[in-house]
N, C-alpha and C positions, 0 to 999 in steps of 0.2 A: 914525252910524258903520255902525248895520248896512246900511244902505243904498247906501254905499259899499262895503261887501264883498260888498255882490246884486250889483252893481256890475262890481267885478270879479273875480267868478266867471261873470257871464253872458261878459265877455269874453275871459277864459279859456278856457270853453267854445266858442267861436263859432270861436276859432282853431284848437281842435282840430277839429272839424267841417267847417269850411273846406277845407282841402287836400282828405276826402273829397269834402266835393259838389263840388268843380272836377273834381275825377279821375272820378267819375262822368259828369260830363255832359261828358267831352273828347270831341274828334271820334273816333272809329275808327280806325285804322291802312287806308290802303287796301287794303292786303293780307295776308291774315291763311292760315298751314298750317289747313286742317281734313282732315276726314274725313266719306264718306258710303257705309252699307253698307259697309264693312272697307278701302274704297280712299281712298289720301292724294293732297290737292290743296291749289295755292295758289290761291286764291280774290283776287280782286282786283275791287271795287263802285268805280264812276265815274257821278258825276251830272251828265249834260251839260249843265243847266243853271246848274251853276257849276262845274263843273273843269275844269281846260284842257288834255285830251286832244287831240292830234296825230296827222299820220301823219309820217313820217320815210323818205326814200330816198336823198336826192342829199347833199352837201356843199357845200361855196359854190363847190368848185371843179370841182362836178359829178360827181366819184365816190361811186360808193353808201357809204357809212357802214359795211357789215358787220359789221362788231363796237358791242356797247354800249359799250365803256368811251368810244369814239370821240363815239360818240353823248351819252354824259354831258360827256363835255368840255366840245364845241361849247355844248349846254346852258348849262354851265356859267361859260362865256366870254362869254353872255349876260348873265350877272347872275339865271340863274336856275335850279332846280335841278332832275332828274330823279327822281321820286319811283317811277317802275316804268315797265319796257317788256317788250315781246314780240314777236316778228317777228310781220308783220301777212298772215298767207296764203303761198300757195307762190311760188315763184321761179325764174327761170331759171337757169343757170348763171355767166352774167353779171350775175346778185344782181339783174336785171330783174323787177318783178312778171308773174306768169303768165296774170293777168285786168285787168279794172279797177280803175286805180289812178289819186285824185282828190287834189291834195293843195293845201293851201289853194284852193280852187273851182277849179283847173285841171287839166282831162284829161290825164294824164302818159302813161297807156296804156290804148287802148281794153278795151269790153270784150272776153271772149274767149267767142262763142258758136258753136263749131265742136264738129264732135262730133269723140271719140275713131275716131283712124282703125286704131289698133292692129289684127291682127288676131291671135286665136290666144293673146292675151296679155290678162294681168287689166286692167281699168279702174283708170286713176291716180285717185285721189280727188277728183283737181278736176273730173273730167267725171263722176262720178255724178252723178244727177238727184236732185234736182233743185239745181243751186249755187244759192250767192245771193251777194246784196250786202250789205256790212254800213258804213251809212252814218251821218254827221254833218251837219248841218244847226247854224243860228244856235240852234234851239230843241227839238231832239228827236234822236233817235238810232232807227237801223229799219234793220231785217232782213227783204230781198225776195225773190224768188226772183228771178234775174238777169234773165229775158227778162221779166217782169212789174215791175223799177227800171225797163229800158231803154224798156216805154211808157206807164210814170207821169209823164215830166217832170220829176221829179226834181233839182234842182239842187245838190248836195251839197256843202258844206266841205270834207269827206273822203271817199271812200269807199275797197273794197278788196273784189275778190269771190275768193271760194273756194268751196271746196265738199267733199264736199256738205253741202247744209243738217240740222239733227239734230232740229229741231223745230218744225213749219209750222203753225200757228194752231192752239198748244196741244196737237198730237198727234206723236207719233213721226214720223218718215220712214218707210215702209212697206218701205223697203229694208234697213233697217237688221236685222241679226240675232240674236236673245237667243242667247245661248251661244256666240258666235262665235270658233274660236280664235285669231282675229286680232288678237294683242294686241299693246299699241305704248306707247309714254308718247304723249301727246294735247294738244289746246291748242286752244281755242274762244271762240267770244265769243255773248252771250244779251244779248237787249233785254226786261228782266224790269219787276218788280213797279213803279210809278211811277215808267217810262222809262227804270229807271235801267239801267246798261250794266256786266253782269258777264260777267269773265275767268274762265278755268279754264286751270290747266295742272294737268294730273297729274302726281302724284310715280310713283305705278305704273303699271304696265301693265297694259290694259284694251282692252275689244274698243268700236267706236262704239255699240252700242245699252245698254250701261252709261253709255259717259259720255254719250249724250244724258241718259238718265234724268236725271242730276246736272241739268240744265239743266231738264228738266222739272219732274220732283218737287219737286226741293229746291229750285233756286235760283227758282222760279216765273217761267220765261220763256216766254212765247208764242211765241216765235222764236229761233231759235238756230244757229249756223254754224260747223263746223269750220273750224280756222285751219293747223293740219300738226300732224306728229306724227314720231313718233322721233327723232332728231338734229335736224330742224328746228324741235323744238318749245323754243325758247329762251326764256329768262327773264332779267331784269334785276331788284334790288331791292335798295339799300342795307340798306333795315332789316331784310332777312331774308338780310343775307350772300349776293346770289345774283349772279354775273353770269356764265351758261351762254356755255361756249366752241362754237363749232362748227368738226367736223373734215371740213367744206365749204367751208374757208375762207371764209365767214362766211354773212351772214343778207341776204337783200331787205330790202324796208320794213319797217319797222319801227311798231309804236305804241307814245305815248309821256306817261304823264301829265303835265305840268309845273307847279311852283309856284316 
């Protein structure tokens, strides 16, 4: 008798325990609000050797996508779901990529290695020095500075260049300013700790040599690439109620996790 009530009290217990240790060792949410040094962000970790990150620009009937909800649709009408996006670099007006843009291994737009002809007038952010490229492959993911992808040979899945780059083998951009009052909301991408491929979009406003920092310090990336900012810096995310409108009438390419 007492043996059957060790019994069932051991299994008793096991089922209370149970629901913790599954909820303990559940996956992560891929996208999670944090904070670093007093500024708010959403943080978003992708492991390209198992998650199926995209890029996105055209529709099957060849107009750009511009808006997410469009983009989840399509998804959607797959049989599969969009779990977070974010526009993938800057764009032309015609919601055309501004540099190179690779989408399942095919050259969709070359790269854009022309210098800034303005005169008189600030430097756009995609011609600061040094841009890069921020690429996918069958087995890795890598952030180059653009005229050093173009002669590596390189053959990419995806890629998408911007600029400029925020953190070049482990160190700052030496253009980059501490105190800058250049402040904006922000949106990046870092190729960090064991490959893995972390997003940032800011809740606040910040000048570029804070949010590299984020990418540095915190998020521990060797390499790291602004994507836009201000009104282009858009976000997608069911589980965190987000789907950013833009009053550009909409967004270029986009990236896109799918499950």
């Amino acid at each position: 008798m007492r043996a059957i009530v060790r019994k069932l009290l051991f299994l008793w217990a096991g089922l209370l325990v149970s629901p913790i240790f599954h909820s303990a060792n559940a996956a992560a949410p891929a996208c999670q609000e944090k904070s670093f040094e007093g500024n708010r962000y959403v943080l978003c970790t992708v492991d390209p050797q198992k998650d199926d990150l995209r890029l996105f620009w055209k529709n099957s009937d060849g107009e750009p996508f511009r808006r997410f909800p469009r983009l989840a649709r399509t998804i959607a009408d797959s049989g599969k779901s969009l779990v977070f996006a974010l526009n993938a670099g800057m764009y032309h007006t015609d919601f055309s990529p501004l540099g190179l843009y690779v989408e399942d291994g095919e050259e969709l737009q070359p790269a854009n290695i022309a210098p800034y002809s303005g005169k008189d007038r600030p430097v756009p952010n995609f011609y600061k020095n040094p841009n890069g490229v921020f690429y996918v492959d069958k087995e890795k993911a890598g952030i180059v500075a653009t005229k050093n992808f173009l002669k590596s040979g390189i053959k990419p899945l995806y890629a998408t260049q911007s600029g400029p780059m925020l953190v070049i083998d482990n160190k700052l951009n030496p253009i980059l300013i501490k105190g800058s009052k250049e402040r904006t909301r922000r949106s990046g991408v870092g190729v960090c700790t064991e490959g893995k491929i972390s997003f940032a979009i800011s809740t606040d406003n910040m000048n570029f040599y804070d949010f590299a920092r984020l990418f540095k310090d915190e998020l521990r990336c060797p390499n790291a690439l602004f994507l836009d900012g201000g009104g282009g810096a858009g976000f997608y995310s069911p589980d965190l109620k987000r789907s950013d409108f833009s009053w550009h009438g909409g967004y270029g390419p986009f990236f896109g996790l799918i499950k």
